[in-house]
DRENDO-1510 file (C-alpha; in Angstrom, 1 decimal, always signed):
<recs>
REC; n; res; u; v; w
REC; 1; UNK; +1.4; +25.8; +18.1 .
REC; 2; UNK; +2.7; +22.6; +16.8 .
REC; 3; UNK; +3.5; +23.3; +12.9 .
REC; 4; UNK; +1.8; +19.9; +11.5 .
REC; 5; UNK; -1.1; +21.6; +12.1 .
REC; 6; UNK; -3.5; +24.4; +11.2 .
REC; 7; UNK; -6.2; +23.6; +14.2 .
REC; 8; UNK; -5.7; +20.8; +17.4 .
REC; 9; UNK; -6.7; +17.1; +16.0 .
REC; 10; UNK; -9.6; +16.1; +16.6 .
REC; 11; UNK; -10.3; +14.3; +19.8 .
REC; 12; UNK; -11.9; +11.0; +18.9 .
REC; 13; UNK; -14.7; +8.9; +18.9 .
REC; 14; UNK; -16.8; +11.8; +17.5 .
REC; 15; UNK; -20.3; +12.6; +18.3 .
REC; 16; UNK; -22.5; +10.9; +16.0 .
REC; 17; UNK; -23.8; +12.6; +13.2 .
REC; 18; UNK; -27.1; +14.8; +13.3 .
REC; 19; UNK; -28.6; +12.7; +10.4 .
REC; 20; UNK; -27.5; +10.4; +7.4 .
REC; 21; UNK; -27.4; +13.1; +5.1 .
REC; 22; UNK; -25.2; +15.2; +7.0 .
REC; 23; UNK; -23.2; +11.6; +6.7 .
REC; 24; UNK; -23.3; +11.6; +3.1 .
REC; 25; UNK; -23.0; +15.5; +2.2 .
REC; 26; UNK; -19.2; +14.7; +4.3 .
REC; 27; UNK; -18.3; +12.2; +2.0 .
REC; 28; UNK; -19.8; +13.7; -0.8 .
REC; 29; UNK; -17.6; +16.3; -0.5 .
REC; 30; UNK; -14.6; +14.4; +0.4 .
REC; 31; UNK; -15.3; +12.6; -3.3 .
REC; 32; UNK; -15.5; +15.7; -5.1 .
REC; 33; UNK; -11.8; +16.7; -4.1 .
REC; 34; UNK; -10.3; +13.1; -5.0 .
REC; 35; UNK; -12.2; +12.1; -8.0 .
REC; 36; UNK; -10.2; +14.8; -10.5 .
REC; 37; UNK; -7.1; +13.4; -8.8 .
REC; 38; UNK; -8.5; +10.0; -9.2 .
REC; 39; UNK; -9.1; +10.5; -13.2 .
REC; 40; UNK; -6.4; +12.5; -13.5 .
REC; 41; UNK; -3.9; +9.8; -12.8 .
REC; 42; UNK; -6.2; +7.5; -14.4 .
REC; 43; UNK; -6.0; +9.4; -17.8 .
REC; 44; UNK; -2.3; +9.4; -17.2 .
REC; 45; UNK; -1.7; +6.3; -17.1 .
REC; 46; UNK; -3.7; +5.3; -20.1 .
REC; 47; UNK; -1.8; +7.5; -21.9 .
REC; 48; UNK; +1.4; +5.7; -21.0 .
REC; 49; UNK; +0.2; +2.6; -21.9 .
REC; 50; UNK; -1.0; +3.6; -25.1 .
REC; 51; UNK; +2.7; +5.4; -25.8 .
REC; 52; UNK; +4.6; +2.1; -24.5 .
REC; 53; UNK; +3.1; +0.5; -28.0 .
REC; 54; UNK; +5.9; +2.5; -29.5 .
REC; 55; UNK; +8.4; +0.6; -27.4 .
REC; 56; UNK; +8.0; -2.6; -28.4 .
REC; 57; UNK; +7.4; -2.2; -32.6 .
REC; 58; UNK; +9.7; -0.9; -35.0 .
REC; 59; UNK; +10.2; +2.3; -36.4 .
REC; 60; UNK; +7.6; +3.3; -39.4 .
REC; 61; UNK; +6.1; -0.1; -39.2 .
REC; 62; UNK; +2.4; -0.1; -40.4 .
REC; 63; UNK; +0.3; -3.2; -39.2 .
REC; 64; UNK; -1.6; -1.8; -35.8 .
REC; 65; UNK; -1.3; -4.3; -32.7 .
REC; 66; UNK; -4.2; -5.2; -31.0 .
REC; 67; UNK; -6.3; -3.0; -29.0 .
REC; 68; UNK; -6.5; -5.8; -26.3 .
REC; 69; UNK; -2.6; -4.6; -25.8 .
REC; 70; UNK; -3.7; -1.6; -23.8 .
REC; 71; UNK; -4.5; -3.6; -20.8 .
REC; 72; UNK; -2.7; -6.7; -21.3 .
REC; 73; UNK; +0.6; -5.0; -21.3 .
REC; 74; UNK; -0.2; -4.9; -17.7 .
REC; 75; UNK; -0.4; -8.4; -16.7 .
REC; 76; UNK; +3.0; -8.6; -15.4 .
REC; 77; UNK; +4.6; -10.6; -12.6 .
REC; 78; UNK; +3.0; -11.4; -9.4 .
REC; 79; UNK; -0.6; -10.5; -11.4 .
REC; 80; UNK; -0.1; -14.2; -13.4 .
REC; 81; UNK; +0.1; -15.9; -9.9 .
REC; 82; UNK; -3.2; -14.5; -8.6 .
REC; 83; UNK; -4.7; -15.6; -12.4 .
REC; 84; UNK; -3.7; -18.9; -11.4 .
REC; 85; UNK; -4.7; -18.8; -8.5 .
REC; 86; UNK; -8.1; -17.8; -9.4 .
REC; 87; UNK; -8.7; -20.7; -11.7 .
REC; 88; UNK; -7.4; -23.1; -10.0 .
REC; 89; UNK; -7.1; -22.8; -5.8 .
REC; 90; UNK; -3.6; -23.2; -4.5 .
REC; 91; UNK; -1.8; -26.3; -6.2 .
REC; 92; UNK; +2.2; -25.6; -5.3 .
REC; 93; UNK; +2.9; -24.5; -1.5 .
REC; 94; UNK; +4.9; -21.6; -2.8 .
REC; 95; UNK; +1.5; -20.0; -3.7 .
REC; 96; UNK; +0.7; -19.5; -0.3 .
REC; 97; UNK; +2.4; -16.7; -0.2 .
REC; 98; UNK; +0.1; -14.8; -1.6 .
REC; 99; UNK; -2.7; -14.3; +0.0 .
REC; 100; UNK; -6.4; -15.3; -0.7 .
REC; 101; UNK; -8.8; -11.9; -0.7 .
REC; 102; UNK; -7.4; -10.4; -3.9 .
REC; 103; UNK; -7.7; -14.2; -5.9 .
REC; 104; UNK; -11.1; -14.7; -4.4 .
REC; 105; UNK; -12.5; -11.7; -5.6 .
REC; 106; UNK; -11.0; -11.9; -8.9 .
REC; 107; UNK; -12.3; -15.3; -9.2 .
REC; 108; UNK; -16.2; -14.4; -8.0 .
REC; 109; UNK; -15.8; -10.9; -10.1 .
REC; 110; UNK; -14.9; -13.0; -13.0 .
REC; 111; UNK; -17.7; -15.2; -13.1 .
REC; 112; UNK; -19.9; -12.2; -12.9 .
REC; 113; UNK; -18.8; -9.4; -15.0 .
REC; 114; UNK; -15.6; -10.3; -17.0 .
REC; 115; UNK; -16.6; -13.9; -19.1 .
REC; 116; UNK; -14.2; -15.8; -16.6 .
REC; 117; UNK; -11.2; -13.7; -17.2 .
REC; 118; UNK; -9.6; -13.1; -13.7 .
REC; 119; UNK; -7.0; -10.8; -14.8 .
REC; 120; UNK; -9.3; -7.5; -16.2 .
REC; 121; UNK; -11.4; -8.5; -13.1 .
REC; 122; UNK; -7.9; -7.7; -11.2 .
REC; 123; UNK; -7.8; -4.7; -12.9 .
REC; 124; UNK; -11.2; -3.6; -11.6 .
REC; 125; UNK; -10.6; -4.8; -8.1 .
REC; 126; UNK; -7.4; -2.7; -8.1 .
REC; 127; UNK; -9.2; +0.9; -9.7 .
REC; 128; UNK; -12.1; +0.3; -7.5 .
REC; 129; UNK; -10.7; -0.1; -4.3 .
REC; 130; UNK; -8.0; +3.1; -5.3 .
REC; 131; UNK; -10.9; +5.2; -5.6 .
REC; 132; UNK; -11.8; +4.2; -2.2 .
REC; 133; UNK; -8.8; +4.4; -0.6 .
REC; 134; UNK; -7.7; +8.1; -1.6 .
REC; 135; UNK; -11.3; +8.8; -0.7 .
REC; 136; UNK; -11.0; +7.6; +3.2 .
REC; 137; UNK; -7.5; +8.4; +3.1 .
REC; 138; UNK; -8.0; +12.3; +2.1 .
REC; 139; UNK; -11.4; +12.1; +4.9 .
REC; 140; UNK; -8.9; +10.6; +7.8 .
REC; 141; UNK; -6.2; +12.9; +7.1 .
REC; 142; UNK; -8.8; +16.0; +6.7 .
REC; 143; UNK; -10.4; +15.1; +10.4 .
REC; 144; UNK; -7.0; +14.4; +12.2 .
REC; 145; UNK; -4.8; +17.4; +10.5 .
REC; 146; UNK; -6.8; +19.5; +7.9 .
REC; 147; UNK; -8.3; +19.7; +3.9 .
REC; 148; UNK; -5.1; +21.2; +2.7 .
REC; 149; UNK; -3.0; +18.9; +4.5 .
REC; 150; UNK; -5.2; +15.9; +2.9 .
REC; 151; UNK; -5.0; +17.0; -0.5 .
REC; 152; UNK; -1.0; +17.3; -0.3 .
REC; 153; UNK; -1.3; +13.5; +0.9 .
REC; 154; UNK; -3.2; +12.0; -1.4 .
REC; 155; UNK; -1.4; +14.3; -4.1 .
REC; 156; UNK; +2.2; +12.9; -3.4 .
REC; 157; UNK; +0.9; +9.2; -2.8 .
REC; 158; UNK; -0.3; +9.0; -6.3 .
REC; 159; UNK; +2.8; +10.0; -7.8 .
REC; 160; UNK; +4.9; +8.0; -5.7 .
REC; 161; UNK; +7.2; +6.6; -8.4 .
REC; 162; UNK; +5.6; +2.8; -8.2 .
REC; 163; UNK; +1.9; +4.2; -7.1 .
REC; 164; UNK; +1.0; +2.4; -10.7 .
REC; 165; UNK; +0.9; -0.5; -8.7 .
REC; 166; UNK; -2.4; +0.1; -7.5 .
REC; 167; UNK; -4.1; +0.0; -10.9 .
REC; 168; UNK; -2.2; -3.2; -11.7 .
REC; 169; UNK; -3.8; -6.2; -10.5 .
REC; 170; UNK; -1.7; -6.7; -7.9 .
REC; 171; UNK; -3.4; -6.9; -4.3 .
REC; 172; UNK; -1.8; -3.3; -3.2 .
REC; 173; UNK; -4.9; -1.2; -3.6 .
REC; 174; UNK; -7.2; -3.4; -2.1 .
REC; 175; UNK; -4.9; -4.0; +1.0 .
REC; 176; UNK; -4.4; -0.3; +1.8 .
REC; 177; UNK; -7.5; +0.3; +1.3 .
REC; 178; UNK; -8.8; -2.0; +3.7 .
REC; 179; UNK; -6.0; -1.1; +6.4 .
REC; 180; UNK; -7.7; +2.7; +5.7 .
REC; 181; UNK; -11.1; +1.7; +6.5 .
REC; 182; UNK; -9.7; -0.2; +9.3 .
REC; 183; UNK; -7.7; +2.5; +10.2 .
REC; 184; UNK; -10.6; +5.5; +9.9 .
REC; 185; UNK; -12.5; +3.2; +12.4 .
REC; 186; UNK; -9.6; +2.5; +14.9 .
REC; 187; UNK; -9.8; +6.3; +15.0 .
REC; 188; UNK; -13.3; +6.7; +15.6 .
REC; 189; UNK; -13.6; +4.6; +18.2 .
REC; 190; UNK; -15.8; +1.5; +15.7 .
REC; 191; UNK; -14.2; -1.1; +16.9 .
REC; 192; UNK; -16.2; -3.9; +15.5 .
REC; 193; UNK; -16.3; -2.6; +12.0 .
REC; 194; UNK; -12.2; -1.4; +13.1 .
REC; 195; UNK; -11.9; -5.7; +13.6 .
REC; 196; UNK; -13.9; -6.1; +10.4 .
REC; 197; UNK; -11.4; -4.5; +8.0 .
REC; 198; UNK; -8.1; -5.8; +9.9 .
REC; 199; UNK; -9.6; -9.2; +9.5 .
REC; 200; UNK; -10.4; -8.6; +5.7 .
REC; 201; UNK; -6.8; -6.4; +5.6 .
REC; 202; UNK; -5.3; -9.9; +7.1 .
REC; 203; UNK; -6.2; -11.9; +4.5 .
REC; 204; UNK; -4.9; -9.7; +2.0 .
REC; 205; UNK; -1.3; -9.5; +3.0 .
REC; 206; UNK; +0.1; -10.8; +6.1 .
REC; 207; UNK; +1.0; -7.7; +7.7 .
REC; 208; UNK; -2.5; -6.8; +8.0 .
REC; 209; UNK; -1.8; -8.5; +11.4 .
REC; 210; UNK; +0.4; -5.0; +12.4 .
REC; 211; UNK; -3.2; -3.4; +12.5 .
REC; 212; UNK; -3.6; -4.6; +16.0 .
REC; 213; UNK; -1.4; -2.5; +17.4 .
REC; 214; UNK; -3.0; +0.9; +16.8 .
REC; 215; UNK; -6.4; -0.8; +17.4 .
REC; 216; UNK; -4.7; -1.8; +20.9 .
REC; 217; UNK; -3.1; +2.0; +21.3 .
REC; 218; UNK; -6.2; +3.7; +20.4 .
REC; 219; UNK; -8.6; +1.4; +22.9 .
REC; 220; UNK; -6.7; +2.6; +25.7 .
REC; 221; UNK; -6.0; +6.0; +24.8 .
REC; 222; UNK; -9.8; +6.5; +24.4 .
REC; 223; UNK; -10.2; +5.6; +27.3 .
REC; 224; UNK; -7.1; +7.2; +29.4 .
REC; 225; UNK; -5.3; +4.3; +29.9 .
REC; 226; UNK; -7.4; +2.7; +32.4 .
REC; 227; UNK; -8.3; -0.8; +32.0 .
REC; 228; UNK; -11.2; -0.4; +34.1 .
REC; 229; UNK; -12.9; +1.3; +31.6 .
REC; 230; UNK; -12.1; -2.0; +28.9 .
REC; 231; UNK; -15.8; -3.4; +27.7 .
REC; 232; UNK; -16.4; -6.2; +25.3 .
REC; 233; UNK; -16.0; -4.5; +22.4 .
REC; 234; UNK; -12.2; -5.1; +22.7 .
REC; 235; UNK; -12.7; -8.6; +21.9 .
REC; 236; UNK; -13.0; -7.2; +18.2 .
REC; 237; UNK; -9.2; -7.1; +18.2 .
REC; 238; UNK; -9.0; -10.5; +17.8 .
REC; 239; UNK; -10.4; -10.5; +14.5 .
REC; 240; UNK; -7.5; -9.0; +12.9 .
REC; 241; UNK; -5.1; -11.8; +14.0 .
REC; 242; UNK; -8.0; -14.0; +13.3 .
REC; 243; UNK; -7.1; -14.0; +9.4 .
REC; 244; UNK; -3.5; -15.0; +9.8 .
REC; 245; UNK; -5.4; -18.3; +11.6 .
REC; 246; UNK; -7.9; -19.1; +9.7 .
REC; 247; UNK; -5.4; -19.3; +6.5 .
REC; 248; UNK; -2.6; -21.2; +8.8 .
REC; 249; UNK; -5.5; -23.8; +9.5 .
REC; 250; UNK; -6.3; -23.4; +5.4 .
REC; 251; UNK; -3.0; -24.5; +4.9 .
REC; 252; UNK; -2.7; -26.9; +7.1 .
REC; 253; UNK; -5.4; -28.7; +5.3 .
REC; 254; UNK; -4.4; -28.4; +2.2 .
REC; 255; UNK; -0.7; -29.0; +2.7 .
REC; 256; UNK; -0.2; -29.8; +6.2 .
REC; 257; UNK; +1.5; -27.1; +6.9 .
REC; 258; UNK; +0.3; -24.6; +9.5 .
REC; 259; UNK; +3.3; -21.8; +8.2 .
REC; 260; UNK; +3.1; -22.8; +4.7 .
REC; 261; UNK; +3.0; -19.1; +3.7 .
REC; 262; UNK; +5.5; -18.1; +5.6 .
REC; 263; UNK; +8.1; -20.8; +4.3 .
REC; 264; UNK; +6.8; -19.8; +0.7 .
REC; 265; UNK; +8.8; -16.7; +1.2 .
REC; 266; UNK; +12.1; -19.2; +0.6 .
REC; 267; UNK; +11.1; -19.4; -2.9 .
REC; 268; UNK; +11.6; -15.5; -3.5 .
REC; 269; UNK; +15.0; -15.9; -0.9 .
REC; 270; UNK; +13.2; -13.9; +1.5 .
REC; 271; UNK; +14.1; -14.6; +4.8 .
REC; 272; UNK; +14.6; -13.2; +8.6 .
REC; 273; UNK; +17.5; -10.8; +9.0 .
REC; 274; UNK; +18.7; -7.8; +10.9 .
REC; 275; UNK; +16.6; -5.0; +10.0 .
REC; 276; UNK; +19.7; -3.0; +8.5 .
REC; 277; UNK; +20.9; -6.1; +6.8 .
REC; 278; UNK; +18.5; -4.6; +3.5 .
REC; 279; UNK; +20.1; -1.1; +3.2 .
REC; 280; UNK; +23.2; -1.9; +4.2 .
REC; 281; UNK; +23.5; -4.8; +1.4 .
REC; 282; UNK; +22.1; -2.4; -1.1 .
REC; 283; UNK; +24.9; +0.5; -0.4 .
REC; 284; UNK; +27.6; -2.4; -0.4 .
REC; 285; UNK; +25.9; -3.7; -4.0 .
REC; 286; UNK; +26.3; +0.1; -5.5 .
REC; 287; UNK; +29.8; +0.4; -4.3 .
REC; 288; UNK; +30.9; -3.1; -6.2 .
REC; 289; UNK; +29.4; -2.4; -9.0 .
REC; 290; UNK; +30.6; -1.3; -12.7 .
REC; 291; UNK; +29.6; +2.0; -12.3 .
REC; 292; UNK; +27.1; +4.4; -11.2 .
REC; 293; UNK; +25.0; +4.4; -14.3 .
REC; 294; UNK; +25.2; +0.2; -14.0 .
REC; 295; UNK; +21.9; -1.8; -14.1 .
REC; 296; UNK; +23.1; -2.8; -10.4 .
REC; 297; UNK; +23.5; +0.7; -9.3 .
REC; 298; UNK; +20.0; +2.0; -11.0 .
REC; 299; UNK; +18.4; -0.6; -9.7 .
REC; 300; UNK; +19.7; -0.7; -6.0 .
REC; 301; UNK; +18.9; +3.3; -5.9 .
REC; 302; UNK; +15.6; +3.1; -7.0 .
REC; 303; UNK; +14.6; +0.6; -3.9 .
REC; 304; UNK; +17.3; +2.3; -1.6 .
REC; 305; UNK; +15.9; +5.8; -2.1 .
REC; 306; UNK; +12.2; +5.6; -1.2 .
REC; 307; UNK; +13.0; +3.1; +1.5 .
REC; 308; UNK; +15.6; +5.8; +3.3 .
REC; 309; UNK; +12.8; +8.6; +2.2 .
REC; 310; UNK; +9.9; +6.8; +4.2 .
REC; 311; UNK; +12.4; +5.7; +7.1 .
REC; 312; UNK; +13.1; +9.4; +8.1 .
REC; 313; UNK; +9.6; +10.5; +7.5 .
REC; 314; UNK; +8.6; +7.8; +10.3 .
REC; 315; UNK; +11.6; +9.2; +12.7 .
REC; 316; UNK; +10.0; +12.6; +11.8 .
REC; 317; UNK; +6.9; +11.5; +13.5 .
REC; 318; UNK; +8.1; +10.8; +16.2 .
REC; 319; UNK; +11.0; +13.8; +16.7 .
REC; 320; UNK; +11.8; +17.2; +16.2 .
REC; 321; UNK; +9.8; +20.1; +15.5 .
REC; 322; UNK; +7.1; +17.9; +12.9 .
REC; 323; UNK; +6.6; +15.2; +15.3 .
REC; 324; UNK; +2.8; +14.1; +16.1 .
REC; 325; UNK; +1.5; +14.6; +19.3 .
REC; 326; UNK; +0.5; +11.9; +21.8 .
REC; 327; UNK; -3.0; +11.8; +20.4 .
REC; 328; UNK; -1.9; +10.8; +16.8 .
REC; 329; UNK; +0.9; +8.3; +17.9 .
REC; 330; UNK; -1.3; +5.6; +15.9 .
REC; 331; UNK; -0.1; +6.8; +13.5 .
REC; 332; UNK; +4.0; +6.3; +13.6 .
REC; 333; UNK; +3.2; +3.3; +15.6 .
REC; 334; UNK; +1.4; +1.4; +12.8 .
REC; 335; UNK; +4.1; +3.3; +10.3 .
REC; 336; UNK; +7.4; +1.8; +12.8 .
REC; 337; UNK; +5.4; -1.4; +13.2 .
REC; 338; UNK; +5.3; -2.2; +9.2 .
REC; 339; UNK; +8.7; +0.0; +8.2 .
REC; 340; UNK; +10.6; -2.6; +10.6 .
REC; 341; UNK; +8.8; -5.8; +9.3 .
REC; 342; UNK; +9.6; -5.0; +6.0 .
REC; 343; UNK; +13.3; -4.2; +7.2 .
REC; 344; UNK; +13.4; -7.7; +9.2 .
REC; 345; UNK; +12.7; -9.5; +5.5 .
REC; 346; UNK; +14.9; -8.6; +2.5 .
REC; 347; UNK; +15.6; -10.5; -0.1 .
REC; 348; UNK; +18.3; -13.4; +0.3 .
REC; 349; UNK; +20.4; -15.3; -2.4 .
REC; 350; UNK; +23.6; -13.6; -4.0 .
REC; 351; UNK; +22.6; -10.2; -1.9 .
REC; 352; UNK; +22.8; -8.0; -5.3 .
REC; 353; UNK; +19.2; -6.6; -4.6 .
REC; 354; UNK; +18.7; -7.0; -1.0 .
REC; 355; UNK; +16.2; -4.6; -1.3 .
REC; 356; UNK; +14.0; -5.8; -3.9 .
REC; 357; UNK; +10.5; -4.5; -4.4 .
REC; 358; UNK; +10.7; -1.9; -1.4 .
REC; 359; UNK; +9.5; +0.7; -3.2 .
REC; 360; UNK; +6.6; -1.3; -4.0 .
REC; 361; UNK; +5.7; -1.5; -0.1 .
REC; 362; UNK; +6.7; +1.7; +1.1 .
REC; 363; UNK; +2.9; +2.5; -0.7 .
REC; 364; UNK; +1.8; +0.6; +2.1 .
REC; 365; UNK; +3.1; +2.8; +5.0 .
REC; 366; UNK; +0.5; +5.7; +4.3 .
REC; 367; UNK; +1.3; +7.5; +7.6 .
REC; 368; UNK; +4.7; +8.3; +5.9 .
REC; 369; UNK; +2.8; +10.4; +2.9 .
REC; 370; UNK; +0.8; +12.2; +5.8 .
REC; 371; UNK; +4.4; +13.5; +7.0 .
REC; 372; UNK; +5.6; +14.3; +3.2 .
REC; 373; UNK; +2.5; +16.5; +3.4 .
REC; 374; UNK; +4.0; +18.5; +6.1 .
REC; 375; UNK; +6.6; +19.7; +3.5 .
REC; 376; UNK; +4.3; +20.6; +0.6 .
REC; 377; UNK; +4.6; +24.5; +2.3 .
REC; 378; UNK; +7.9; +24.6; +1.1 .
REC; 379; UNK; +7.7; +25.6; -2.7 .
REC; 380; UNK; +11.3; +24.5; -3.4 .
REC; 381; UNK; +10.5; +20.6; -1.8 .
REC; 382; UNK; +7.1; +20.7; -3.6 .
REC; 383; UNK; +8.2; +21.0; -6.7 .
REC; 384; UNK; +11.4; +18.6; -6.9 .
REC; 385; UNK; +9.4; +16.0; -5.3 .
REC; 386; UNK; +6.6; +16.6; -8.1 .
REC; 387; UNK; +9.0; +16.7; -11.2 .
REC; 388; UNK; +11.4; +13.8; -9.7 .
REC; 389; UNK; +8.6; +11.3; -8.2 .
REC; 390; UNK; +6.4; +12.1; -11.2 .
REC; 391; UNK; +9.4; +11.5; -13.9 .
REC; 392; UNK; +10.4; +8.4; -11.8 .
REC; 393; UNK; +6.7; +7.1; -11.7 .
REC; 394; UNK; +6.7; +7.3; -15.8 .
REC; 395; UNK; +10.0; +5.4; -16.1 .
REC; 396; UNK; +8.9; +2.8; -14.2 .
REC; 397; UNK; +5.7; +2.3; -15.1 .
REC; 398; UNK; +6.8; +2.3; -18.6 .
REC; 399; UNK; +9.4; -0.6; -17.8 .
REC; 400; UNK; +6.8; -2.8; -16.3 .
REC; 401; UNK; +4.7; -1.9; -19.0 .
REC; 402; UNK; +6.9; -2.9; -22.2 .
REC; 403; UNK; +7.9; -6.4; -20.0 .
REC; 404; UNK; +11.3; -5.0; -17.8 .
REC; 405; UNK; +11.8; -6.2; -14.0 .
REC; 406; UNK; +9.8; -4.0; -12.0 .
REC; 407; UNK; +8.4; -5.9; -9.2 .
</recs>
């Protein structure tokens, strides 16, 4: 028996369900086990951000700051670019790089429930569509492996040390979440509502585009690899790299410039390179530097570390004795697929942190936490990666919280 798993995975599309509320007693169940993770984190992370206050005021000083400090501590970064963004459409070329979906919505939730502020309607986005995405990600993982196996994913993906991203607003929770719900319905064989979600996924962050790949494995596989059996739903594929059109005609409008976004990527030195360029910069940048407890060093490890950690959980997929079978291969392709784009675009310019923000999109590559889970059996693993990830995740998010660079 293959030792990922405690039954064989189910064999999808699935029959259709008896009736709606058998529909809704599955999810309803699937809710209750994520929403005490869900708060949990939550109440966590409140608590940091109430503690960071002590950070930036002196010792025994008396005056209070204000209350409005809780949540604008996190407006940080990339969240001031999607504000502007927001209120104003896209004025400088450079903004292209981020894409519209996240802004939009910021800019219609805005108008509706938070008095034109963008930001705090970022910040709902972000929780909202993190409830949703442990939610499908916890069902998905449950159908294809098994309930224990879920809750160890979900579990070690919200303490994955820069998993505070998703309740910043940055445009991380909404994307994985959409590339679940893409995902869950590549799996059951939904491919219109699969095309859907890639297309939304799409114009959330470029990669969105990798979805068609598993959309493409999973057509055929479903049906055994004979084109014969190809019907019209199939043309729902071409939704997904419908997105990555329909903002390349957007900006050729606007700035007559099909690829703006892509060329946007010079103004944060990213650009096309060998896909071990990034880790192999990174080792050279913690050799020359001052010392191993140097800014250079600290910082290089903590983009260096997860990037190795989700690299080998990928290879792991796809060898040895925790390697998926054929029927999950979605799986590690989409995870390969995303890993090696990532790879193929460090960061440019002196080289010091070639690796800069990787740890940031490793969140991203969710097949890589469904492997993790395979090792939550071994008590030893379980707990280091609880204490380490968990103590990491507070250092950082209490950086980016009191104004350090944490992108």
């Amino acid at each position: 028996m293959d030792v990922l798993h405690k039954k064989e995975p189910v064999l999808l599309p699935t029959l259709p369900l008896s009736s709606t509320r058998a529909f809704w007693q599955r999810w309803g169940s699937a809710l209750k086990e994520v929403l005490p993770l869900y708060i949990a984190i939550h109440v966590a992370f409140f608590v940091i951000s109430c503690l960071s206050i002590l950070f930036v005021v002196r010792d025994f000083q008396w005056a209070a700051v204000p209350l409005r400090t809780l949540w604008q501590a996190w407006r940080r970064w990339d969240s001031g670019h999607y504000v502007v963004i927001a209120l104003h459409g896209y004025q400088q070329p450079y903004h292209t790089a981020f894409f519209p979906l996240f802004p939009l919505l910021e800019r219609a939730l805005s108008i509706i429930l938070t008095r034109g502020d963008p930001f705090i309607a970022g910040l709902i986005i972000s929780d909202v569509a993190t409830l949703v995405l442990v939610l499908v990600l916890y069902q998905l993982v449950s159908e294809d492996f098994d309930a224990e196996r879920a809750a160890y994913t979900i579990l070690y993906l919200a303490i994955f040390p820069t998993a505070f991203f998703f309740a910043a607003a940055y445009n991380e929770a909404l994307f994985l979440c959409l590339t679940l719900m893409s995902f869950y319905n590549i799996r059951h064989g939904n491919w219109w509502l699969a095309g859907l979600f890639g297309f939304l996924a799409g114009l959330t962050r470029s990669v969105g585009l990798l979805l068609l790949l598993p959309f493409c494995y999973e057509y055929l596989r479903q049906r055994q690899f004979d084109l014969r059996k190809t019907r019209v739903d199939v043309l729902a594929g071409v939704l997904i790299p419908a997105a990555i059109l329909l903002f390349g005609v957007y900006c050729y409008l606007r700035f007559h410039d099909f690829l703006a976004f892509s060329h946007a990527e010079v103004t944060w030195q990213r650009e096309l390179r060998w896909p071990w360029h990034g880790i192999i910069g990174s080792i050279k940048a913690i050799l020359i530097s001052s010392g191993p407890l140097s800014f250079q060093t600290l910082r290089n490890l903590l983009d260096l570390g997860p990037d190795l950690l989700v690299g080998a959980l990928i290879v792991l997929g796809f060898v040895g004795p925790w390697r998926l079978p054929r029927s999950l291969w979605s799986y590690g392709i989409y995870a390969g697929a995303l890993y090696l784009f990532l790879q193929f675009f460090p960061t440019g310019g002196t080289g010091i942190f070639p690796l800069q923000s990787m740890s940031r999109y490793m969140l991203e590559i969710f097949p890589a936490f469904i492997m993790l889970a395979a090792f939550a059996k071994y008590r030893i693993f379980h707990l280091n990666y609880l204490f380490v990830s968990g103590t990491l995740l507070f250092f950082l998010l209490m950086q980016f919280l009191t104004g350090h660079w944490v992108l």
